[in-house]
C-alpha positions in Angstrom: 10.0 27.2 31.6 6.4 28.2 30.7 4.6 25.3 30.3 1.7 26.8 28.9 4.0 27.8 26.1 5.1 24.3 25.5 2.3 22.2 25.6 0.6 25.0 22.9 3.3 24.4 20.5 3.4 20.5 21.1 -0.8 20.8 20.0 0.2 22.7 17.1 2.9 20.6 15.9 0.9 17.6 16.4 -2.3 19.3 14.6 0.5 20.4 11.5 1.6 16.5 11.6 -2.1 14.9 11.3 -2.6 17.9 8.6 0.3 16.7 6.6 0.3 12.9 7.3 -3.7 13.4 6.5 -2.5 14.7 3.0 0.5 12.0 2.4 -2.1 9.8 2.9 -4.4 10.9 -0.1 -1.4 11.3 -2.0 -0.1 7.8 -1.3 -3.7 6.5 -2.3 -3.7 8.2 -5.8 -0.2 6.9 -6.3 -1.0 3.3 -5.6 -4.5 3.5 -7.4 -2.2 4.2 -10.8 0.2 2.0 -9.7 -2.3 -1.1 -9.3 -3.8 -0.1 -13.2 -0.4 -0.4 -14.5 0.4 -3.3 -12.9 -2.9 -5.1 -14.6 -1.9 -3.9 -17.3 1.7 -5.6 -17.3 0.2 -8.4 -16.6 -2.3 -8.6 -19.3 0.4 -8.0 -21.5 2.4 -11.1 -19.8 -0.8 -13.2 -20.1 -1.4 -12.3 -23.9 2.1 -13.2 -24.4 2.7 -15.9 -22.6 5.4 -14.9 -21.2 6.3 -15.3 -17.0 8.7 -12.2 -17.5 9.7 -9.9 -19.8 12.6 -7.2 -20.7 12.4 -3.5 -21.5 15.0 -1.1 -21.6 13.6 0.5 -18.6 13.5 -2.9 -16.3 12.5 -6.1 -15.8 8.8 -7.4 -14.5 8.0 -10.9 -13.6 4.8 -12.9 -12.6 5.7 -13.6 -8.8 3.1 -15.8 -6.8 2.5 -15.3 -2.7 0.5 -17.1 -0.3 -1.2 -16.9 2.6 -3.0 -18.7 5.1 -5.0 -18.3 7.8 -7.0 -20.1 10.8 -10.4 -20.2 10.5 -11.1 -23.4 13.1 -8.3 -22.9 15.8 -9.6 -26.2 18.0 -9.5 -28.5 14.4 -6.4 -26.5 13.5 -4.5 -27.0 17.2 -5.6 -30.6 17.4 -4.1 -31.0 14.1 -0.8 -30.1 15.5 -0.8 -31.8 18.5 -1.7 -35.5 16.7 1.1 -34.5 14.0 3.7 -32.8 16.3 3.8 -30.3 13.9 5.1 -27.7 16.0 6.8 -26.1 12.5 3.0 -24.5 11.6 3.1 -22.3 15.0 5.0 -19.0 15.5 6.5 -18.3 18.9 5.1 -14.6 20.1 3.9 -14.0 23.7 -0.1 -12.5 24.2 0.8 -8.6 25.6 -2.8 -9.4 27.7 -2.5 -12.6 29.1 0.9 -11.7 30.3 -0.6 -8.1 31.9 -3.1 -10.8 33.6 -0.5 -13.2 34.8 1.3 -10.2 36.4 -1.6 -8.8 37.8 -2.6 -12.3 39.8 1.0 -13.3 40.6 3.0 -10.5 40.5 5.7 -11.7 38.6 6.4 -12.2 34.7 5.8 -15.8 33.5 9.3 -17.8 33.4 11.0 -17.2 30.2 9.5 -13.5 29.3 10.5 -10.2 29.9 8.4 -7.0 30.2 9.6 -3.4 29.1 7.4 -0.8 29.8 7.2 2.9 28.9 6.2 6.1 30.4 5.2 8.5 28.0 3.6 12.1 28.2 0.5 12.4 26.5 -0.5 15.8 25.7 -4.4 16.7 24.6 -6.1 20.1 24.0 -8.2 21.8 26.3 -11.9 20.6 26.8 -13.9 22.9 25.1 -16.0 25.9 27.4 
């Protein structure tokens, strides 16, 4: 195996991939930019009408409302929950940090989580001379 062989095409298969992925991206952007206009326009057209939907013979488009919320004074927000018990507003996901921390101090996982880790190669190009 020549490795100097392999780790040249990895480069330049990963150099073709940002090249490409790179122009996807610009692509993408362009698609979604006209996308967005006629999507304002759709909805002009359902706000001039009055209308919450509407029916064409090439589909259906709807008004559709989405939410989200976000945290802006954790303390207030977590003392909230606590005086309510309203453990329904919290998600259950473990911090990748504090659990690298815990590990590091005690040397074990904390009860209840598991830890998968990875070994990868990582491949860069030569420093330049």
């Amino acid at each position: 195996m020549k490795v100097d062989a392999v780790v040249e095409k990895y480069v330049k298969l990963r150099d073709f991939e940002s090249a490409i992925t790179a122009e996807f991206k610009k692509r993408k952007a362009l698609i979604e930019q006209e996308m967005d206009r006629l999507e304002v326009e759709l909805m002009t057209f359902l706000n001039t009408t009055g209308q919450e939907s509407a029916n064409t013979k090439e589909g259906t488009f709807y008004k559709k409302m989405s939410m989200s919320a976000k945290v802006e004074d954790r303390d207030m927000f977590m003392k909230f929950v606590f005086e309510t018990e309203g453990a329904n507003f919290l998600e259950s996901r473990v911090n990748k940090t504090a659990v690298d921390e815990y590990v590091a101090e005690h040397g074990m996982v904390p009860p209840g989580v598991s830890v998968v880790r990875v070994v990868k190669v990582i491949v860069n190009r030569p420093s330049a001379r």
